[in-house]
N, C-alpha and C positions, 0 to 999 in steps of 0.2 A: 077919747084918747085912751090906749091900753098902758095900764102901767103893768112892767115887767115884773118889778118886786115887789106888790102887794103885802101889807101884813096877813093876809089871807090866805098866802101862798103854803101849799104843802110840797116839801121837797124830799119826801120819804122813797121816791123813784129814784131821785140824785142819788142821796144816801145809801143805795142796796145796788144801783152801777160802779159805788166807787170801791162799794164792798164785794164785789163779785169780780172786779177788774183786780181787786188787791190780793184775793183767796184765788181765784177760778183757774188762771196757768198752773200755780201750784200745786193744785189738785190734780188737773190733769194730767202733769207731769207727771205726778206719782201713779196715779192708774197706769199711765204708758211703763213707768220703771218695773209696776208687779207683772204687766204681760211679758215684758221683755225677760225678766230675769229667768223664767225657765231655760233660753235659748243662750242668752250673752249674760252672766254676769256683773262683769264689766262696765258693759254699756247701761245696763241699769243702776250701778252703783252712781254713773256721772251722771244720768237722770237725775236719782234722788239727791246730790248735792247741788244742780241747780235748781230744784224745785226748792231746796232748803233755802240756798242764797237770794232764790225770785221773791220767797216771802217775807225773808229777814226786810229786803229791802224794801220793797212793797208795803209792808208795816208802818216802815219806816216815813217814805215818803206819802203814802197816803194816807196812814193817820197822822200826820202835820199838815195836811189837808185840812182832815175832817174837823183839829182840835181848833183848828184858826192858826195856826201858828204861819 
């Protein structure tokens, strides 16, 4: 029989998905905001406020993930 949750278990892949899922838009975003900002302004500054907002949250919610909460 396969047990799922072995004390054996390494879960350091979970770990660096829920960490790349919390950082990764974020970053993104801001790359997209420096390309854009030559051409629009604008449209880059609302870029870099929801890349701010994606991560504030993201923080948020995914480390009350990770802490157990």
């Amino acid at each position: 029989m396969i047990h799922f949750l072995s004390p054996n278990m390494d879960f350091t892949g979970l770990v660096i998905l829920i960490i790349l899922i919390m950082i990764g838009p974020s970053i993104l975003l801001t790359i997209i905001g420096f390309i854009v900002r030559k051409k629009n302004k604008k449209t880059a500054k609302i870029l870099f406020i929801i890349a701010t907002v994606y991560l504030i949250i993201s923080l948020g919610v995914c480390g009350a993930l990770i802490s157990g909460f």
